[in-house]
C-alpha positions, 0 to 999 in steps of 0.5 A: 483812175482809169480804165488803163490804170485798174488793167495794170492794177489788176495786173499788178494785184494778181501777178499777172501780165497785162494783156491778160489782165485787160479782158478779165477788166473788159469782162468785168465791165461789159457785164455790168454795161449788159446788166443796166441795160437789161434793167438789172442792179448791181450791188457790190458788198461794201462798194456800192449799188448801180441801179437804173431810174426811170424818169417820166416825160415832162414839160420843160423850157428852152432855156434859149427860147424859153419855148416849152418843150416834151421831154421823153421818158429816159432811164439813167444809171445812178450810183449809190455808195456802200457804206464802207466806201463812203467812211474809208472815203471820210477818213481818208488823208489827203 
């Protein structure tokens, strides 16, 4: 799915028109995009939690070279997934 079919999804599931639908889906987005960048989490009950990871500068290796680099600090978005996702996933038929 993308983003263009959760807009017509949401469209569909509340009844209403799309050019409705696609900033309630933007806001929604944007929001969570604000959060992890301010270092918030995120949690949706049954869905799952995003949450930011700090990782500490190390020494890594020019695979082409094999010369030894810094690597900055750098913080990534991670997702853990909810239970419920996680078992409507395993049970689900293909």
């Amino acid at each position: 799915m993308n983003k263009s079919q959760l807009i017509e999804a949401l469209s569909q599931e509340i009844n209403i028109p799309l050019r409705e639908a696609s900033p309630i889906a933007d806001t929604i987005l944007d929001t969570m995009v604000e959060a992890l960048a301010a270092g918030d989490s995120i949690e949706i009950r049954g869905f799952g939690s995003f949450v930011v990871k700090e990782y500490d500068s190390y020494v890594g290796r020019n695979p082409k070279t094999g010369d030894s680099i810094k690597v900055p600090p750098k913080k990534l978005p991670f997702f853990k997934v909810g239970k419920e996702l996680k078992e409507k996933v395993n049970t689900a038929e293909d």
